[in-house]
Residue, then its C-alpha position, 0 to 999 in steps of 0.5 A: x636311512x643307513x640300517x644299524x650294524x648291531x641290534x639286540x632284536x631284529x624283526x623282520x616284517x612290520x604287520x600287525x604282529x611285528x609291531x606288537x611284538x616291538x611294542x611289547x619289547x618295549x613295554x618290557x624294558x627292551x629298547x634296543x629293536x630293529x624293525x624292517x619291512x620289504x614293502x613301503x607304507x601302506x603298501x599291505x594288504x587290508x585282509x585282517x578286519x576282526x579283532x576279538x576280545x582276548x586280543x584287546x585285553x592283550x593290545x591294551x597291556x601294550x596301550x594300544x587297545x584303546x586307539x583301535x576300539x575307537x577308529x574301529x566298528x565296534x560289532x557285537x553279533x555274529x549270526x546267517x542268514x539261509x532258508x528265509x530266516x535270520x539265526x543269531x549264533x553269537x552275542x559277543x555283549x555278554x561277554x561283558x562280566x568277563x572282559x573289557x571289552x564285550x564286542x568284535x572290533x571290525x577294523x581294516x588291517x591297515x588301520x590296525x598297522x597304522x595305530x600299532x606303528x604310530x604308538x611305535x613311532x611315539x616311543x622313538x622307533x621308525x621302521x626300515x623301509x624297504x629292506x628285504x631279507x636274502x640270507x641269514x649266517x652264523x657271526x663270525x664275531x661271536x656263534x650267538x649273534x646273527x649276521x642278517x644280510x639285505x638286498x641292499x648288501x647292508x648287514x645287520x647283526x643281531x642277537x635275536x631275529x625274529x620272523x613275521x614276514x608273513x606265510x612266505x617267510x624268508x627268515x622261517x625259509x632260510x633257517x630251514x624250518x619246516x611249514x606244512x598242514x599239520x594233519x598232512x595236507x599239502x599246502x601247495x595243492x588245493x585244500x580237501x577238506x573244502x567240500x565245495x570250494x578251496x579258493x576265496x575272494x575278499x573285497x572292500x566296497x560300497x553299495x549304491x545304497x546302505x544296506x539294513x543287515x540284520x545284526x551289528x557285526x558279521x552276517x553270512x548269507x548261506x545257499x546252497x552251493x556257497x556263502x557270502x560274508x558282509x561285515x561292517x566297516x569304518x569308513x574309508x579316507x578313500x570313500x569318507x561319507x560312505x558306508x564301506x564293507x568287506x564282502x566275501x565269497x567262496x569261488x565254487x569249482x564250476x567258476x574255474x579259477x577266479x582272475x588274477x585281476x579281480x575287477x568290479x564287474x566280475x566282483x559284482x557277478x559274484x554279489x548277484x548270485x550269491x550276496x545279500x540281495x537273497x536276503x533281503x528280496x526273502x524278507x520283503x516279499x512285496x519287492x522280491x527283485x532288489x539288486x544289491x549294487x556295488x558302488x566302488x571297489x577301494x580293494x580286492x584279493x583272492x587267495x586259496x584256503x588252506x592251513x599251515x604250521x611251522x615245525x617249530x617256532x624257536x630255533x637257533x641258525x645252524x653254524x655249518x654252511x650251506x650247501x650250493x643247493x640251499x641245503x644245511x650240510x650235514x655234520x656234527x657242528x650243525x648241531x652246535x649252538x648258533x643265533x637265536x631264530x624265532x617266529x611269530x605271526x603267519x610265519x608260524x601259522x596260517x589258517x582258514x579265515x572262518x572265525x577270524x583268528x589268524x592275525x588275533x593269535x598271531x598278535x596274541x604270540x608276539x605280546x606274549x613273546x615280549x616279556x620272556x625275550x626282553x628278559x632273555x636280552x638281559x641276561x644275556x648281557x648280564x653273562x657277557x660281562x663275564x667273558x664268553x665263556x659264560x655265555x657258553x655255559x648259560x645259554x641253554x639255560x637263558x633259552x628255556x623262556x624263550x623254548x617254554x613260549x615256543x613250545x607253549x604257542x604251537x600248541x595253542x596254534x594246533x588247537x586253533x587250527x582245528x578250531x577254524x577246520x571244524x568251523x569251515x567244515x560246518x559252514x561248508x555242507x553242500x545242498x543234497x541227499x545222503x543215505x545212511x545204511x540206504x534207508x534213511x534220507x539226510x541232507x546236512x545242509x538243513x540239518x545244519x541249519x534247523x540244529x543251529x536254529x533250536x540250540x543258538x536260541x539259547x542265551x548261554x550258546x551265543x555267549x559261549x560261541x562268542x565266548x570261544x571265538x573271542x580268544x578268551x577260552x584260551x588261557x594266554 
């Protein structure tokens, strides 16, 4: 299937956030949208599983909340276990006086795709598979339209490119926008402020026997040295009668760097030392050896933690040429106007997972962006009719919308960056003794602990931390 010659939106990447932001086009009366993706169907990777309230309020303005709700786990705490006993830190049920949807919905990233496309394909638009992007220009028929060229030496022009390809965004790279930690950290090197580890791994697998955890939702199991993370999942066409989860584990630097091929052996080592049998030998001392045993392995990744943020999530393709180097030469009509860039999703923003908010703001970005740019395609087609000069003279105006969500949305992701910091930051407190002024003893592993235990007794804590996680503090 040959890629059209011209399109209004051209979107790069077909995750969970380049289909809702097609979908959300749509919804607002733009049709004419080019979706592509590198990999071919159901080739992604199945990180993202929690979908939180304010997501869903957003999916269901695009009719998609529902379909999701329904082929997900619908949990409705979070809470960890550590020192013998269970703590709840969060009830997302009462949130119900606020949303329609009260619960954390856990739910493969590849269900979500498949739901988010499907619901696509219904409103008459199919993905481009395989197509990878390997160069972006300035059309020569007009400096407000986009020449996108392929691998396969296909061009496509478009009026607006959007990038969700993901954290290694080849539209973000080629139009030259920058991507780094906003507090200065460099996200090639290992993350500092990890104070135990900087790398992860996450696998989705069954147990030899269904275990009872304490809380419907997501449990972490915190020692000493590590946590170990154990969520619920619906059940996998792969493994249909079984009960699957999404386990998760940080790699300590004593372990060294964790094998590009992560087998079942080595994911069941990682479950001996720090998984759940811990707490469930601590709450039945009658059988203190239970070994949790992993049955099978559907799939397994590992990644480093790290924080990122684009310089800029709207920018226009510069109309100088580069350079041999890849460079944008430096001159005076580098500044001049050229085709509409924008970016939503991880490549505008990437962050630890604690607290499960990457792909919810990033889904958040692109239903937002859906309204202002279906309006900005309007005009624009509007002033055409005038003639080329008055696509000149309005364009800064047109674009404001579109600056306006740009500028709106970094902020928004900066703050959930230092949201997701704080929190890895509180989960990460190693297991010893400090001294203030050398006389006064503090272990703020336990202090921790003992502080989470007395306040999260509370009814207004856990509905104000789930209240906070759910996105629904935020005014989107």
């Amino acid at each position: 299937m040959s890629l059209p010659q011209y399109t209004d939106v051209l979107i790069v990447g077909a995750g969970p956030t380049g289909l809702a932001c097609a979908l959300s086009l749509i919804k607002n009366g733009c049709s004419d949208i080019t979706v592509v993706d590198s990999q071919l169907q159901g080739q992604n990777a199945s990180r993202a599983i929690v979908v939180h309230a304010a997501t869903l309020e957003a999916l269901d303005a695009i009719d998609c909340a529902q379909p999701l709700v329904r082929a997900g786990y619908n949990g409705t705490t979070m809470g960890f276990w550590a020192d013998g006993s269970f703590v709840r830190t969060c009830s997302f049920e009462k949130l119900a006086p606020y949303t329609k949807f009260p619960l954390v919905l856990l739910i493969p990233q590849t269900e979500t795709e498949r739901v988010l496309e499907q619901t696509l394909h219904e409103a008459g638009i199919s993905v481009f598979r395989p197509c990878t992007v390997v160069d972006m220009k300035a059309s020569e028929e007009s400096h407000h339209l986009t020449d996108v060229i392929f691998d396969s030496g296909q061009v496509v022009r478009a009026r607006c490119v959007i990038g969700a390809d993901g954290a290694r965004s080849a539209v973000r790279r080629i139009s030259g926008v920058g991507f780094a930690d906003p507090d200065g950290e460099i996200i090639e090197d290992p993350v500092a402020m990890f104070s135990q580890f900087n790398q992860m791994v996450l696998a989705d697998v069954t147990f030899t026997h269904p275990l009872d955890l304490p809380c419907r939702g997501v449990t972490f199991v915190i020692s000493p040295d590590n946590n170990f993370l154990i969520i619920p999942l619906p059940p996998s066409p792969a493994a249909p009668s079984e009960q699957l989860y999404r386990i998760g584990f940080g790699i300590p630097p004593s372990l060294g760097t964790s094998p590009h091929s992560l087998s079942m052996s080595y994911i069941q080592s990682l479950v001996d030392a720090w998984g759940p049998g811990r707490m469930l030998s601590t709450a039945s001392p009658a059988s203190p050896s239970r070994k949790v045993v992993v049955a099978k392995m559907l799939w397994a990744t590992r990644f480093r933690i790290h924080s990122a943020v684009a310089d800029t999530f709207f920018t226009n393709l510069p109309l100088t040429p580069r350079a041999s180097d890849g460079a944008w030469v430096d001159s005076a009509e580098t500044a001049a106007h050229g085709g509409v860039i924008l970016l939503v999703g991880d490549a505008a923003h990437i962050h630890p997972p604690a607290g499960g908010q990457g792909m919810n703001l990033g889904l958040r970005d692109a239903v937002a962006l859906g309204p202002v740019l279906a309006t900005y395609c309007k005009r624009v087609k509007e002033v055409a009719l005038h003639g080329q000069a008055g696509v000149l003279a309005d364009s800064a105006d047109m674009e404001r919308p579109l600056r306006e969500w740009a500028a709106a949305r970094r902020v928004r992701a900066l703050a959930v960056i230092r949201m997701v910091k704080r929190l890895a930051r509180a989960m990460t407190f190693p297991d010893k003794t400090s001294w203030i002024l050398g006389i006064i003893p503090v272990n703020l592993h336990r202090l921790r602990n003992f502080i989470m235990r007395i306040i999260t007794r509370s009814d207004w804590v856990r509905m104000m931390i789930a209240w906070r996680l759910s996105g629904l503090g935020f005014t989107d």
